[in-house]
C-alpha positions in Angstrom: 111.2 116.1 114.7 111.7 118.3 117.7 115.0 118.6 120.0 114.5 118.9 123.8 117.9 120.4 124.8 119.1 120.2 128.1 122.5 121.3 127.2 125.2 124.1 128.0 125.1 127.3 125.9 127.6 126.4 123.7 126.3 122.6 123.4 123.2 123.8 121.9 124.9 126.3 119.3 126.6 123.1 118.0 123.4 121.4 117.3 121.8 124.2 116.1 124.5 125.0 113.3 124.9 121.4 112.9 121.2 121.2 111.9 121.5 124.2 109.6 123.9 122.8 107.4 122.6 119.3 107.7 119.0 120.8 106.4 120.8 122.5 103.8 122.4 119.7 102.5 119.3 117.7 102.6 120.9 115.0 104.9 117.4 115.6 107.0 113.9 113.7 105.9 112.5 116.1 108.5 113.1 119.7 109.7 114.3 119.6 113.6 112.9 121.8 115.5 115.4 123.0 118.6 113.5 123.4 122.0 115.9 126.0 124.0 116.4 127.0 127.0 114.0 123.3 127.9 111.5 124.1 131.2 113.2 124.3 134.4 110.4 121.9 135.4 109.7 119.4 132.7 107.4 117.2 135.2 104.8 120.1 136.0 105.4 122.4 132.7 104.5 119.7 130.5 101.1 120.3 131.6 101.1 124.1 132.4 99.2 126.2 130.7 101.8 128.6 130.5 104.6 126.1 128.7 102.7 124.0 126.3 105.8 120.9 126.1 103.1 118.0 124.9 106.0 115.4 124.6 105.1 113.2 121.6 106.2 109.9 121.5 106.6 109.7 117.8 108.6 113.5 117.1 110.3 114.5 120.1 114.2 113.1 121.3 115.7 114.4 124.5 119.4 115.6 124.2 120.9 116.1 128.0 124.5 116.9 129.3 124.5 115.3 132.7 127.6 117.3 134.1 125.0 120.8 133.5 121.9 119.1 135.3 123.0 117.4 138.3 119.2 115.7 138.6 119.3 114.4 135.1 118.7 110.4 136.0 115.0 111.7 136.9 114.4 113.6 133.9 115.9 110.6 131.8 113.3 108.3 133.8 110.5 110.2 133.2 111.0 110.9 129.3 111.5 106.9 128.4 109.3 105.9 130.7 106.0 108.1 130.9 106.7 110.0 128.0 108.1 107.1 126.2 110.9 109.3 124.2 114.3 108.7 123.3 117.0 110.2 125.2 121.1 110.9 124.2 123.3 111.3 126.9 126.4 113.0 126.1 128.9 111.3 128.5 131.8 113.3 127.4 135.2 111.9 126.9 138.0 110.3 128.2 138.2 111.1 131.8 135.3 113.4 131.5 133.0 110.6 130.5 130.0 110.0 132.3 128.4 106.7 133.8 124.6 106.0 133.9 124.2 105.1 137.8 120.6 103.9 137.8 120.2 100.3 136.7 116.7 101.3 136.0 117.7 102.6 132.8 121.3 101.7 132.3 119.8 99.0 129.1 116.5 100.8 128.3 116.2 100.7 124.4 114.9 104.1 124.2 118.7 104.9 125.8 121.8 106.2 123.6 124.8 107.3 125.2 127.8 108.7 123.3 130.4 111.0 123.5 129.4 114.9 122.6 131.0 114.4 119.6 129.1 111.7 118.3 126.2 113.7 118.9 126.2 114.9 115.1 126.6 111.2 113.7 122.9 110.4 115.9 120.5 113.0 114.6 121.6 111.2 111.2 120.6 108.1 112.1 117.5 109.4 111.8 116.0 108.5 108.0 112.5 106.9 109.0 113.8 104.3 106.5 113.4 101.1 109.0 110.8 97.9 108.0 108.4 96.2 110.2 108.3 92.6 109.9 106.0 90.5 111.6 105.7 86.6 111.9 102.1 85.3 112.5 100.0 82.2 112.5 98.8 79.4 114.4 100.3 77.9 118.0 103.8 75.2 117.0 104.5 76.5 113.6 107.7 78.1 114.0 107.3 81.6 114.4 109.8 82.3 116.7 112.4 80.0 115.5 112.2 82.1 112.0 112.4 85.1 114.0 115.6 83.8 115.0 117.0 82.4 111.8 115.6 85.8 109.7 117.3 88.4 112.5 120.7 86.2 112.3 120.7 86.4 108.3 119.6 90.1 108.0 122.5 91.1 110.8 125.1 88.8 108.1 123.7 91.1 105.6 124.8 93.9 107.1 121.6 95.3 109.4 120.3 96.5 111.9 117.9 93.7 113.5 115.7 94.8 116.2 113.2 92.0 117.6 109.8 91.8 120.0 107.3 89.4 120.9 104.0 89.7 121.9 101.9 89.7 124.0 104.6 91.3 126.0 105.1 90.6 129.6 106.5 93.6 130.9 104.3 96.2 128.8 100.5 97.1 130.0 98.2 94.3 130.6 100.6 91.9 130.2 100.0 89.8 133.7 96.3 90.4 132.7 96.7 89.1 129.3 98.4 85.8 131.2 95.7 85.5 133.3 93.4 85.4 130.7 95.3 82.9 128.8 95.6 80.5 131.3 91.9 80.4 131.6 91.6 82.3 134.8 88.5 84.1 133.6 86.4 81.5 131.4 86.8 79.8 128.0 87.9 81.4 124.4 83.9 81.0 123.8 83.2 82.8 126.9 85.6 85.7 126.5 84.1 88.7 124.3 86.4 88.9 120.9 86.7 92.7 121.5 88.0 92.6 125.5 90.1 89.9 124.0 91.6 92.6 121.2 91.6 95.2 123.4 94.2 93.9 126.7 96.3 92.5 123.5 96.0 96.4 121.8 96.9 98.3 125.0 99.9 95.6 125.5 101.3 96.6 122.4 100.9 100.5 122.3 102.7 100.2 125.2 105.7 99.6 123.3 105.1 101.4 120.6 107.8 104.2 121.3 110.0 101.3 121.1 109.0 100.4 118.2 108.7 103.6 116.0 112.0 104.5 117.4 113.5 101.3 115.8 112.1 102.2 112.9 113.1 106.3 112.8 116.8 105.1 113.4 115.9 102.4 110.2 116.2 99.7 111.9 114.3 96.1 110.3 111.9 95.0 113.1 110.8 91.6 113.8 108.0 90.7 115.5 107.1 87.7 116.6 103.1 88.0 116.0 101.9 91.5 116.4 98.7 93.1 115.3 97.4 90.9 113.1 97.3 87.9 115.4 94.1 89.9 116.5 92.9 89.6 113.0 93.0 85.7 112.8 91.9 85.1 116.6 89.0 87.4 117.0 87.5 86.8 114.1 87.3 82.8 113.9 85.0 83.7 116.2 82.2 85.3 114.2 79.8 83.6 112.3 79.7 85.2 109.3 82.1 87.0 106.7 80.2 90.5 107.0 80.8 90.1 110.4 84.4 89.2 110.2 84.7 92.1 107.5 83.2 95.0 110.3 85.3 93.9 112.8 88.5 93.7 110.6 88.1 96.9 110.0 87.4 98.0 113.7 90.9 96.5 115.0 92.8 98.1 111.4 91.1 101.7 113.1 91.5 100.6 116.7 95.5 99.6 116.7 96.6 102.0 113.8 94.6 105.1 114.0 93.5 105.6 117.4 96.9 103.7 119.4 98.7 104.6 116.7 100.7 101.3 116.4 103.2 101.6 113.1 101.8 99.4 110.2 103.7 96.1 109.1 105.4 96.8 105.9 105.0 92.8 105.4 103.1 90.0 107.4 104.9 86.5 106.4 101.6 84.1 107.4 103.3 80.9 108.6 100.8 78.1 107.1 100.5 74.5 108.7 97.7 72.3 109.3 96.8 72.5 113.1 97.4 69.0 113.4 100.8 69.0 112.0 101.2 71.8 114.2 100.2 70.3 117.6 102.7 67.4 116.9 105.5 69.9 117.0 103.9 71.7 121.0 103.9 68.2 122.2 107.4 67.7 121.1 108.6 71.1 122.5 110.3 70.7 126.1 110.8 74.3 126.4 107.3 75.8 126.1 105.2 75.8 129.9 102.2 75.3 130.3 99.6 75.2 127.3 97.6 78.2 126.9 94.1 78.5 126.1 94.2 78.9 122.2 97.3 76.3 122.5 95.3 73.6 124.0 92.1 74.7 122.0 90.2 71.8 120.2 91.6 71.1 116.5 88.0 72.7 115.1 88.7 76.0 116.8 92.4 75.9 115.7 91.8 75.0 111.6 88.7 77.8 112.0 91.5 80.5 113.2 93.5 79.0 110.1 90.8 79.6 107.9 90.4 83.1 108.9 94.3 83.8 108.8 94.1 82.7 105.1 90.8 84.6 104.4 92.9 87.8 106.1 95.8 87.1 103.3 93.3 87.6 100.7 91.8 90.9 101.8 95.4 92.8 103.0 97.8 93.6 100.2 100.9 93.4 102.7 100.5 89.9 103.6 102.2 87.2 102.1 101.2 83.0 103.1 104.5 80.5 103.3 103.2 77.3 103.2 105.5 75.0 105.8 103.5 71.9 104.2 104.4 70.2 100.9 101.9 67.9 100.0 102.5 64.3 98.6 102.3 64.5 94.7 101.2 60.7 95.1 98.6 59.1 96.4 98.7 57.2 99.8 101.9 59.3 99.9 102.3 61.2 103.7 103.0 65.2 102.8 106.1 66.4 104.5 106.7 69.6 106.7 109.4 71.5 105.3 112.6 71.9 107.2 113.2 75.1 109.2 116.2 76.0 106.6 113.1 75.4 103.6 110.8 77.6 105.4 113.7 80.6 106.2 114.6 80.0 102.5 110.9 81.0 101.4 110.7 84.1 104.1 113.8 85.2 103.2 112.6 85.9 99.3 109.7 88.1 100.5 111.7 90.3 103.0 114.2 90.7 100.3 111.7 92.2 98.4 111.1 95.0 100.6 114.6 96.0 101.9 116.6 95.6 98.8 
């Protein structure tokens, strides 16, 4: 992890002893490293020859002391978002204490302000010990309402609860991705599988600072659907299981290795017959207009089913709660469980994983 001070003198001897004795104490998962004196230019020296900066979205934190650089607000703006990097502000204290002016990124996630004191108490927050959680499966089963319900619990527990949706409207692509949904550019038959994984890929990496800052502070993480929505949408659309298999593992290298998108540490598979399902989107007041997949015919809908259940099989980190119970009689309707049922199940397999 790698400190980019912009602080006074003094400022950055603090830090530096503090990491000393926090290293030696083992406090630290990983070594800081301490960037000081920072470029006088970090817009143009990133990319100079001379200064080799590189900001990395998954190492480096920006530490800046507004009353020492006047123009701070720009560099702020810059490192959450181009470089998509955390930043501390150091606001002082008492009447010395400093107010962000810019609502641009006055209640940016990437933002922490504190007191210079507190200053200590932040680089500690740093254990890489937070959990990804994501929420898949098909259109009306309750994904986002168990969001809710397992970010309400986990904060009564005692945690951190960070959520996201996607695709996500403000990140890349995201008017795009809307487009496509709403059928702008032809049919779910019509539209390739891989342009289809790729707008929802780039939408995502685009928060992925967000997201493996969450989880360096150890924060838990929920998602409602994430990367493996790609999984059980783009492949219902091949024909065959070899098929399915090569481009499973195409979207595992695309996401993970090449955007680098963190990994879910569990995928809770929300399972309901489609049918069931679509009783629920009629229902729903709220939701606007029905998207593609959403208003899909029920054969496209049970074949993504199928292929979310086939994907359960093949990744170890998934786990299939089955909203359905089925009539032990005869001639007997089955019943969807309640959402407290359902939370009750989800609730058991997080457990598992944070306790």
């Amino acid at each position: 992890m790698r400190l980019i001070c912009y602080l006074a003198p003094n400022q950055h001897q603090e830090v530096m002893a503090l990491i000393g004795t926090k290293a030696a104490e083992g406090s630290f998962l990983r070594n800081f490293e301490c960037l000081y004196p920072p470029p006088d230019n970090i817009f143009t020296q990133e990319v100079s020859d001379s200064f080799n900066l590189s900001l990395d979205t998954g190492r480096d934190i920006l530490l800046i002391d507004p009353t020492e650089y006047p123009a701070y607000e720009a560099i702020v703006t810059y490192c959450m978002y181009s470089r998509k990097i955390p930043v501390y502000v150091c606001s002082g204290h008492g009447h010395e204490k400093h107010e962000i002016q810019s609502k641009l990124i006055q209640d940016h996630p990437l933002l922490e302000i504190g007191e210079r004191s507190r200053l200590g108490h932040f680089l500690r927050s740093f254990t890489d010990s937070g959990k990804l959680i994501s929420f898949e499966g098909g259109d009306g089963v309750g994904k986002q309402t168990q969001t809710a319900h397992m970010k309400k619990k986990l904060e009564e527990m005692g945690h951190v609860v960070k959520t996201m949706d996607f695709p996500h409207d403000a990140a890349a692509c995201g008017k795009l991705i809307r487009q496509v949904l709403r059928g702008d550019f032809g049919t779910i038959q019509e539209i390739h599988p891989i342009l289809f994984a790729s707008l929802y890929g780039y939408n995502r990496a685009d928060m992925k600072g967000i997201l493996l800052y969450w989880l360096r502070r150890g924060y838990i993480v929920l998602l409602d659907r994430y990367v493996e929505a790609n999984y059980g949408h783009q492949l219902s659309k091949l024909n065959s299981e070899e098929e399915q298999s090569v481009l499973l593992n195409a979207l595992v290298s695309f996401e993970h290795e090449w955007l680098g998108l963190p990994r879910s540490h569990i995928v809770l598979y929300l399972d309901l017959p489609p049918q069931v399902a679509a009783s629920a989107l009629a229902l729903d007041t709220t939701r606007k207009a029905l998207d593609i997949h959403e208003s899909a015919v029920s054969n496209y809908k049970e074949k993504v089913r199928s292929t979310f259940l086939w994907c359960s099989e093949q990744l170890k980190n998934w786990r299939v709660v089955k909203c359905l119970r089925v009539a032990e009689i005869e001639g007997h309707p089955d019943i969807r469980l309640s959402v407290e049922e359902v939370h009750t199940l989800c609730i058991e397999h997080v457990l598992s994983i944070i306790d």
